[in-house]
C-alpha positions in Angstrom: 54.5 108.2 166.0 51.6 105.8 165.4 51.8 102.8 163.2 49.8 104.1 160.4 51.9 107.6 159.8 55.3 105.5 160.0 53.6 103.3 157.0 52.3 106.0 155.1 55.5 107.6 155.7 58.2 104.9 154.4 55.6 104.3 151.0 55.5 107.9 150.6 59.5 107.9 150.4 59.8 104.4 148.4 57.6 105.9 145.8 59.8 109.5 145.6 62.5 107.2 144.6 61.8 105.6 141.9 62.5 105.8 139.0 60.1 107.4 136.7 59.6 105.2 133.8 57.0 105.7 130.4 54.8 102.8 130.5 53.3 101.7 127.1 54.6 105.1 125.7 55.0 102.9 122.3 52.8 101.0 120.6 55.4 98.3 120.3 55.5 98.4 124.3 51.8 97.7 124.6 51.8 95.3 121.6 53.9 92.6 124.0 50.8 92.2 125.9 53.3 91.1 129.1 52.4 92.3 132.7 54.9 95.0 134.2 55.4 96.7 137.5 57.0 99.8 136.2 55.8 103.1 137.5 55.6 106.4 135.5 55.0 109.3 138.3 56.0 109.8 142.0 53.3 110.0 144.2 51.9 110.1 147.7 48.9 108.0 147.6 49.3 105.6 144.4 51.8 103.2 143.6 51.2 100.8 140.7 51.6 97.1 141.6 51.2 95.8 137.6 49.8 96.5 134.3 48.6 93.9 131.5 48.5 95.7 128.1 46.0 95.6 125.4 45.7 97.4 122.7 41.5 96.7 122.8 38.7 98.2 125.0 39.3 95.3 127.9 37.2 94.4 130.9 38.3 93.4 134.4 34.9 93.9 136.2 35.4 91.3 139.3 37.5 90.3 141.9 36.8 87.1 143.8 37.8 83.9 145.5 36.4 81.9 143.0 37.7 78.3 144.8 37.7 79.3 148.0 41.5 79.4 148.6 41.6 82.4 150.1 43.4 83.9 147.3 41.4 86.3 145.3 41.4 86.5 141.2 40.0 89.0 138.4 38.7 87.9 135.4 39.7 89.8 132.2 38.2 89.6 128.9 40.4 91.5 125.7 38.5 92.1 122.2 41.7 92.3 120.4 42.8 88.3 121.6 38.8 87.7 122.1 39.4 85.6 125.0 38.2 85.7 128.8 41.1 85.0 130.8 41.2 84.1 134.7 44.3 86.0 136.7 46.1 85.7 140.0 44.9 89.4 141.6 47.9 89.8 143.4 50.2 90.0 140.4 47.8 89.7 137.0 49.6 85.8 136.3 47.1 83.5 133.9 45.3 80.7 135.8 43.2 80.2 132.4 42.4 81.5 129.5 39.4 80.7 127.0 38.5 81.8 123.7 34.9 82.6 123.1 33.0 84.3 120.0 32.2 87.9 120.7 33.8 91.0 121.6 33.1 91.3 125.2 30.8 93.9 127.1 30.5 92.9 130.4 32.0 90.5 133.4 29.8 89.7 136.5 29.6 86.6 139.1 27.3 84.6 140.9 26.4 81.5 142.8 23.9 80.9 140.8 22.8 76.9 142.3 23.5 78.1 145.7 26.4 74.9 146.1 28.9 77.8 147.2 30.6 77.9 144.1 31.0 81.0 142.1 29.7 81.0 138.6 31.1 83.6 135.8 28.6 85.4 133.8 30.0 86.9 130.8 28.4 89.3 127.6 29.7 90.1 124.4 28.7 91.4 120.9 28.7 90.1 117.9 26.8 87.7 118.4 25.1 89.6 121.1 25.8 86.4 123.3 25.7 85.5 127.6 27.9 82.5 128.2 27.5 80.8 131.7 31.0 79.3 132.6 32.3 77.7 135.8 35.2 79.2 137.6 37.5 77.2 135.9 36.6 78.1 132.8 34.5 75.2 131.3 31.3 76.1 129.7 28.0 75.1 131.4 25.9 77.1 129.0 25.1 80.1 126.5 22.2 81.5 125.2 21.9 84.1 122.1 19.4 87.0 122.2 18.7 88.0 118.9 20.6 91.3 119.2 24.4 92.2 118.0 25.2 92.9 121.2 24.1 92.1 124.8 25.7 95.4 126.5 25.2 95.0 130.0 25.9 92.9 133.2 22.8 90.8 134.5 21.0 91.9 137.3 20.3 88.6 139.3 17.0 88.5 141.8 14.4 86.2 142.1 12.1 88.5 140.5 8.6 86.6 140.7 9.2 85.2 144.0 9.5 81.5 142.8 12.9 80.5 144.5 14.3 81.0 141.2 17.2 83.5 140.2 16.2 85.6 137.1 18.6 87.2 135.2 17.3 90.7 133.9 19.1 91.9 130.6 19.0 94.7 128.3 20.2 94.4 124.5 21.7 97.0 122.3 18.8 97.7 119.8 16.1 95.6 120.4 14.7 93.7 123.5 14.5 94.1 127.5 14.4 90.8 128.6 14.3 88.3 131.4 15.5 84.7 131.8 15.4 82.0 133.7 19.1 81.4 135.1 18.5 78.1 135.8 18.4 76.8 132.5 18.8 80.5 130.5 15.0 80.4 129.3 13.4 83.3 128.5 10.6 83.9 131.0 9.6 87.4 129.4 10.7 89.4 126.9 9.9 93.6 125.8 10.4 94.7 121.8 11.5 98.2 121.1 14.3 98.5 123.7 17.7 99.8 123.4 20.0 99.8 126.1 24.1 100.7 125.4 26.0 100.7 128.2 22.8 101.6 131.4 22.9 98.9 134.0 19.7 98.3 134.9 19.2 99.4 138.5 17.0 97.2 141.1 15.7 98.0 144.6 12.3 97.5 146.6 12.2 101.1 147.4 9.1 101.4 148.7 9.4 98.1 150.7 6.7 96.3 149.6 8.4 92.8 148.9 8.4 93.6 145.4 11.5 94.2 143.4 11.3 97.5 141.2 13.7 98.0 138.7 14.6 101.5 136.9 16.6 101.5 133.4 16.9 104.2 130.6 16.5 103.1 126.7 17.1 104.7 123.6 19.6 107.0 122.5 20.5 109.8 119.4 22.8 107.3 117.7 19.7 105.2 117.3 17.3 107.6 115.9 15.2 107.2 119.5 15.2 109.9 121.9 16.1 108.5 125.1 13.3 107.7 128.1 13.8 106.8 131.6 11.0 104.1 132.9 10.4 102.5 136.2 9.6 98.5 135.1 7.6 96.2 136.6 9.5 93.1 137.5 7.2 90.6 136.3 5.7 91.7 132.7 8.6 94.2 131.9 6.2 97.1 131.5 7.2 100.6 132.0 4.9 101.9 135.5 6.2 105.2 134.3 8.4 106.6 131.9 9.9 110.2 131.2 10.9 111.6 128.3 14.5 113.1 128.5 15.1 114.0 124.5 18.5 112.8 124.6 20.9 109.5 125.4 19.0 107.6 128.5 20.8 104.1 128.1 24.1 104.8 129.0 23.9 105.8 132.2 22.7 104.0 135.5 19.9 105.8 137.4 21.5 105.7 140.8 19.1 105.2 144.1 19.5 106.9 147.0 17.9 108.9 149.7 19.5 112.6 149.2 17.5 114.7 151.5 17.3 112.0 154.8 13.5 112.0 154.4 13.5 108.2 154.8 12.8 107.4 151.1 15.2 106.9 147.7 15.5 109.5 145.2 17.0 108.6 141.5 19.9 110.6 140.3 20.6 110.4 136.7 22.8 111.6 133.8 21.8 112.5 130.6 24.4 113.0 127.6 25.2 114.5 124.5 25.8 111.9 121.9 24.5 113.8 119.1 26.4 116.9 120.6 23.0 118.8 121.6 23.8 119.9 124.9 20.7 121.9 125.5 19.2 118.6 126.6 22.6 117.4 128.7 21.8 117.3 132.8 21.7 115.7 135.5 18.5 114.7 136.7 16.8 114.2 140.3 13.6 112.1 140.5 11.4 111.0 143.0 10.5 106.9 142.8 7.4 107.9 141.5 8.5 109.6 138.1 8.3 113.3 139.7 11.0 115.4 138.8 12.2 117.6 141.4 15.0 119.1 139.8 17.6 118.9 136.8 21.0 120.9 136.7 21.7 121.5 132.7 25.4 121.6 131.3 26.8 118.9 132.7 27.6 116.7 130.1 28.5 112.8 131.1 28.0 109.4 130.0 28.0 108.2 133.9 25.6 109.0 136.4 27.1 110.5 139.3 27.7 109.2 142.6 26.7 110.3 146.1 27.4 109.9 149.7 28.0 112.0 153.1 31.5 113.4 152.2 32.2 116.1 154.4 30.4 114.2 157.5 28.0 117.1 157.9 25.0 114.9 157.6 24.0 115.8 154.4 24.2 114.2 150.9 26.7 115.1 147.6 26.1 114.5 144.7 30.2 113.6 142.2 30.0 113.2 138.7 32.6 114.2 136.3 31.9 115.5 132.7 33.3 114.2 129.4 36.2 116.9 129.5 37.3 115.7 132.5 35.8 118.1 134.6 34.8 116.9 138.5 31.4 118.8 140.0 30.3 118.4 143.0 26.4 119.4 143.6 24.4 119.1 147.0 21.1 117.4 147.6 19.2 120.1 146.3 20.8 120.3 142.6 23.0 123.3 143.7 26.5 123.6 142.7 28.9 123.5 145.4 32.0 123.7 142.9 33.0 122.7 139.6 37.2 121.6 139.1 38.6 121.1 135.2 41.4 118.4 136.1 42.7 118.1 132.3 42.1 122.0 130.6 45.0 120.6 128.2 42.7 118.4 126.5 40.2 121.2 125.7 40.3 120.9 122.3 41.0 117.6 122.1 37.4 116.6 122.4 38.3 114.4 125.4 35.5 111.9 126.7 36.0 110.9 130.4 33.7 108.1 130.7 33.5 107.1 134.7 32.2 109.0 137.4 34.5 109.4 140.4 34.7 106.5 142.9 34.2 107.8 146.7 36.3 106.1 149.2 39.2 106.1 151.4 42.8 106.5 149.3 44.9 108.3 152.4 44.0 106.1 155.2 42.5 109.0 157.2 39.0 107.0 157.8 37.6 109.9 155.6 36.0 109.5 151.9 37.6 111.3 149.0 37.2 110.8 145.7 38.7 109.5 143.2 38.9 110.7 139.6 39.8 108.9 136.2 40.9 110.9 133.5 42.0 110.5 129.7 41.1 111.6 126.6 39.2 111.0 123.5 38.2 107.2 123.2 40.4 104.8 121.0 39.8 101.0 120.5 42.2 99.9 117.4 43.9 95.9 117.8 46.3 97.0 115.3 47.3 100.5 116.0 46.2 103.7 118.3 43.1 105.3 116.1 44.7 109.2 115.9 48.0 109.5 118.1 47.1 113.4 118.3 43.8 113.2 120.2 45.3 110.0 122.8 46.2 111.0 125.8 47.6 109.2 129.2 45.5 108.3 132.0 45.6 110.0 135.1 44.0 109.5 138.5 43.4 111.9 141.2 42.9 112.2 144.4 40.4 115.2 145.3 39.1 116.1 148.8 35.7 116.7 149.8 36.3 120.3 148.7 37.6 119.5 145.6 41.4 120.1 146.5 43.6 118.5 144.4 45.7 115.8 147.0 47.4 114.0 144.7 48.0 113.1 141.3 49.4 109.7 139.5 50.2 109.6 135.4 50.1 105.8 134.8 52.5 107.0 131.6 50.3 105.5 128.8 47.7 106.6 126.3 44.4 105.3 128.5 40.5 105.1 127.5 39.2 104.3 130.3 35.6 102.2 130.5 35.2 100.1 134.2 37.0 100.8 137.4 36.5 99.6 140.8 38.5 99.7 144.5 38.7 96.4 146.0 41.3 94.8 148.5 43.4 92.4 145.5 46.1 90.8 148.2 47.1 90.1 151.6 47.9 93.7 152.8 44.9 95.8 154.0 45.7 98.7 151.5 42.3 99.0 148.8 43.6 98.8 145.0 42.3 101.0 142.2 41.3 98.2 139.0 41.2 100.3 136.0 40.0 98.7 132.5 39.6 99.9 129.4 41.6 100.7 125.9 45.0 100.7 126.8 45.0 97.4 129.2 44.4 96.7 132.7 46.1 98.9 135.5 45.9 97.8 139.1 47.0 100.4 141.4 47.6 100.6 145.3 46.4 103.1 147.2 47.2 104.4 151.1 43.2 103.8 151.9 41.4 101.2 154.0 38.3 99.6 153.6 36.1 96.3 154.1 38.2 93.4 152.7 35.6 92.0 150.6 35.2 91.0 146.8 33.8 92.7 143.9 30.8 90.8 142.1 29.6 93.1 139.9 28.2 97.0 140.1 25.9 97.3 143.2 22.4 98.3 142.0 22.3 101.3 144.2 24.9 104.2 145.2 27.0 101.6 146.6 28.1 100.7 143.1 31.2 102.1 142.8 31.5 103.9 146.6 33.7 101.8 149.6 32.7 103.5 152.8 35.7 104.0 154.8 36.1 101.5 157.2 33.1 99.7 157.8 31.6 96.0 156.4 28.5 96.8 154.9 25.9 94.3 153.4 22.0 95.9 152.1 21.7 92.6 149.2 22.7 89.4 151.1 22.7 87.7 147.2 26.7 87.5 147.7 28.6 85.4 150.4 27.4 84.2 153.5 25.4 80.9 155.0 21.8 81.1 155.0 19.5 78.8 157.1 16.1 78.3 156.5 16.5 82.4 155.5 15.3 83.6 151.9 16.0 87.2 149.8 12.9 88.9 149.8 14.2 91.5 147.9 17.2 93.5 149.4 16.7 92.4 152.6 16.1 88.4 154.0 13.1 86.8 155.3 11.9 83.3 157.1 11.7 80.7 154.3 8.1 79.4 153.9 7.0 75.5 154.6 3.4 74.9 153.3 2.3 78.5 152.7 3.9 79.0 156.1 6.8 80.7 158.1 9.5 78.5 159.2 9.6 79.2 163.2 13.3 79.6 162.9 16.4 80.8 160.8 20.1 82.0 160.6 22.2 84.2 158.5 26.1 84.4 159.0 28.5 86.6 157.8 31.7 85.5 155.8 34.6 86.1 158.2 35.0 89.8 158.4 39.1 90.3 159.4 40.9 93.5 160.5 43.9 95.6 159.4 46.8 95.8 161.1 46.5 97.4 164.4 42.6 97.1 163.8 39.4 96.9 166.0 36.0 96.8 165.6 34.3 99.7 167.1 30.6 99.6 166.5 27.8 97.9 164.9 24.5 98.9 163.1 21.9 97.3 161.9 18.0 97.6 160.3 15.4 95.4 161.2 11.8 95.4 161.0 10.3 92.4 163.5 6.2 93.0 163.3 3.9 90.4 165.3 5.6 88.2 167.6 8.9 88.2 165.6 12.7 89.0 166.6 16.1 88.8 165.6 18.9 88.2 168.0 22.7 89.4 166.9 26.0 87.6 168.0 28.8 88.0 167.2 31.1 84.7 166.8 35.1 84.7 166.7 36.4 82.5 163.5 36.0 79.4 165.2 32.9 80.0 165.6 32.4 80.5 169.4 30.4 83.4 170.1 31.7 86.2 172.3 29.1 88.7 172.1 25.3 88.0 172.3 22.4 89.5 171.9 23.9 92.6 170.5 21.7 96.0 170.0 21.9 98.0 166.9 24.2 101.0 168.2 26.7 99.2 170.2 29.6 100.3 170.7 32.3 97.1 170.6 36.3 97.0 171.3 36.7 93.4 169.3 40.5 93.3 168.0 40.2 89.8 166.3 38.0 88.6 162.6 34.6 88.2 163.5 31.5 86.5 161.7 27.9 88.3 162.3 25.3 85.8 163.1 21.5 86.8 162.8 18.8 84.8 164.0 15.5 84.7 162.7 12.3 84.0 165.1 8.5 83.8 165.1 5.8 82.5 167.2 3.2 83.4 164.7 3.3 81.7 161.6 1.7 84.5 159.5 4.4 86.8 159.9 8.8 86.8 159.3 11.3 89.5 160.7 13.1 91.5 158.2 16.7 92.5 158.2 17.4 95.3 155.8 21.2 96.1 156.3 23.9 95.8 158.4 27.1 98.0 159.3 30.0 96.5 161.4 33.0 99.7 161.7 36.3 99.4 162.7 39.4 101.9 163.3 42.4 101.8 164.4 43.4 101.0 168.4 45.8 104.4 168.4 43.1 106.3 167.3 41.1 105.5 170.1 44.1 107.6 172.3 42.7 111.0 172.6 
């Protein structure tokens, strides 16, 4: 029997056995605020490593090395304690913990100085506040925006081209806005805006070395019907803007290219906040503001997400409605099918917040996807807001068909608000990192995936997906050493010297490692090298050496050790830089190479 069903096999019985215990079934239980590994439900694919309790809507939105010890950590902000609190990933133990004004909204890192050091970006309300902290907690700046609340996580680009990061922000009732992260200036600011919960989403889609950013504002609870707008990245203003006559803010308009004609569409969800669901759909858009086609009924705070499921070459579209329902459309807004995973809660007026996340949980190298449910939304620091209309979280695992494959009660009431997979710890299993009301639950799963940290949601599909097996990089603003290379947009250039190209340049990877029994299999990769330019690809072994050169997009590799991806940037004329887009670097497992 191969290595991987003997594995799966021995967790699979481990987690029949034990013990099924209620977790946080009290509100004295949750109250204690300490971490536990006690798990409520047998299951096949889940097993929960720990849970930190919390009475509060609470955020755990990244997972990094923030030192550069190799040892990964999340950061967690509570608005019950009001404190942001730095914890070992592995096991959820306090490294620090710091209390700050504000009842928090949203959690995202950067290197923000480029010195390789990983600064914390972190939003609240009341004040509607960003504070700029280093990672070990000491405070290097604020700034206050004139709003209650600041709802959303930065996105971070050099917008205007100056070498400068800017930091694009949307506040609750009032202003878009963008700053200088340098010194948290504001470099522009738009009136009228109100943005909840949307991130805004940011992408040169028609590769033009512009940045072009999409966000929704307004919203029934706000008196202002809600509008979707493409923005221009310099003076804020909407290039167009469509009308939806319902709650545009809280959902992110997601970019992808759903019918393989080369160019991104925009998927997004439209909701029913004032309960008036004629107007609640999900939308298709084409970059330009066209609509090409909206599918009504589908009621959701979260837009859905899409990727190749089934491997058939096309796109599907997952979203899941605010009664827990999972729906699964195709690229042309048709419904392939429709699955209520919690008809209990019916009359509970349930509101399922997250979209499913679509990745590996079984370790079969396929995607499934991965639903959250609960019920009605409760956020009380000194007791549970109506015990009748609470209800435990639950995760499932559906296949690409909508099959039901597993099931796992974490045994608590749950409301949950951010979730994410990442790999927390040294084995090569992904985790699940829920947050929400109800506390943090971090839960193993039996899927593989790219061992890499979690920043912050991407600002494309990739946001919440992990595609099975394979290191994937289409930003290049995270980790890796840059030479004489620049972000363009998505995508890295030749640096400029006196209005001119630098001749050479180098990008390298982070140190991409295996799982057990692992080998990279293939690599792909998008450039665009006009006029006398190139880029050559090696591959270099962890000390460095390379042992693959010149590499062509398509090749087919049999590597069975951690690699780093080295990219080198050339031009004999001046006037012109090679682009690389994205790169793709898979891996499997050696057995499965046995046919």
């Amino acid at each position: 029997m191969c290595s991987r069903l003997v594995l799966m096999t021995v967790v699979a019985l481990l987690s029949v056995i034990e013990t099924s215990i209620s977790l946080a079934d009290s509100e004295s239980d949750i109250k204690s605020g300490n971490n536990t590994r006690l798990q409520s439900t047998a299951s096949k694919f889940f097993q929960l490593e720990y849970t930190k309790p919390d009475l509060s809507f609470c955020n755990a939105q990244i997972c990094v090395d923030s030192d550069n010890d190799g040892q990964r950590e999340l950061l967690f902000a509570s608005r019950k304690t009001k404190k942001l609190q730095m914890l070992r990933a592995s096991d959820g133990t306090v490294i620090w913990s710091k209390k700050l004004a504000g009842s928090q909204q949203s959690i995202s890192a950067y290197d923000l100085n480029g010195d390789g050091k990983i600064e914390i970006l972190y939003t609240v309300s009341s004040p509607g506040r960003l504070y700029v902290l280093d990672h070990t907690g000491n405070m290097l700046r604020q700034w206050d925006s004139s709003d209650f609340k600041l709802g959303n996580s930065a996105v971070i680009v050099d917008a205007d081209g100056d070498g400068q990061l800017d930091g694009l922000f949307g506040s609750r009732s009032k202003y878009l806005l963008r700053l200088n992260m340098a010194d948290l200036k504001l470099s522009e600011r738009r009136a009228g805006w109100a943005q909840c919960g949307c991130h805004t989403t940011a992408m040169d889609v028609d590769r033009d070395g512009r940045w072009d950013f999409f966000a929704g504002s307004g919203d029934d609870s706000r008196g202002k019907k809600g509008v979707l707008h493409r923005i221009d990245p310099i003076t804020l203003k909407s290039l167009w803007s469509y009308k939806t006559n319902d709650n545009a803010s809280s959902a992110d308009p997601v970019l992808v290219d759903i019918d393989n004609d080369g160019q991104v569409e925009i998927i997004k969800s439209v909701d029913n906040y004032a309960r008036d669901d004629a107007h609640d759909a999900i939308y298709a858009f084409e970059t330009n503001g066209t609509l090409l086609w909206k599918v009504p009924d589908l009621s959701g705070e979260d837009s859905p997400n899409v990727a190749d499921l089934d491997g058939d070459g096309e796109m599907e579209i997952v979203g899941m409605t605010f009664q827990n329902e999972v729906y699964c459309l195709d690229a042309k807004g048709h419904i392939k099918w429709r699955r209520n995973l919690r008809p209990e809660l019916k009359h509970q007026n349930s509101h399922a917040y997250l979209t499913p996340i679509l990745c590996d949980i079984n370790g079969d190298q396929k995607m499934e996807i991965l639903a959250l449910t609960n019920g009605k939304y409760f956020d009380n620091t000194q007791k549970f807001s109506n015990k009748k209309t609470r209800a435990n979280g639950i995760v499932y695992a559906l296949s690409a068909e909508g099959e039901i494959l597993d099931r796992f009660d974490v045994g608590g009431p749950r409301y949950w608000g951010d979730a994410y997979v990442c790999n927390l710890d040294e084995d090569p299993f992904l985790e699940l990192v829920i947050t929400g009301s109800g506390g943090l639950d971090v839960i193993e799963t039996r899927g593989f995936g790219a061992n890499t940290e979690h920043f912050q949601r991407r600002r494309n599909y990739q946001r919440l997906n992990v595609v099975p097996w394979a290191y994937e990089d289409s930003y290049f603003i995270y980790r890796g050493a840059k030479k004489g290379v620049v972000n363009l947009t998505d995508n890295l250039v030749l640096n400029k010297q006196v209005g001119k190209y630098r001749s050479t340049g180098m990008f390298t990877t982070e140190l991409l490692t295996l799982p057990p029994n692992g080998r990279f299999n293939k690599l792909n990769y998008a450039v665009r090298t006009p006029n006398q330019t190139s880029i050559e690809v090696n591959i270099l072994d962890q000390t460095g050496k390379t042992i693959r050169s010149h590499v062509s997009s398509g090749s087919q590799l049999k590597i069975d050790e951690p690699v780093q991806l080295e990219f080198i940037f050339l031009t004999t004329d001046q006037s012109y830089t090679p682009i690389l887009d994205s790169y793709s670097l898979s891996f499997n497992l050696k057995e499965d190479e046995i046919k």
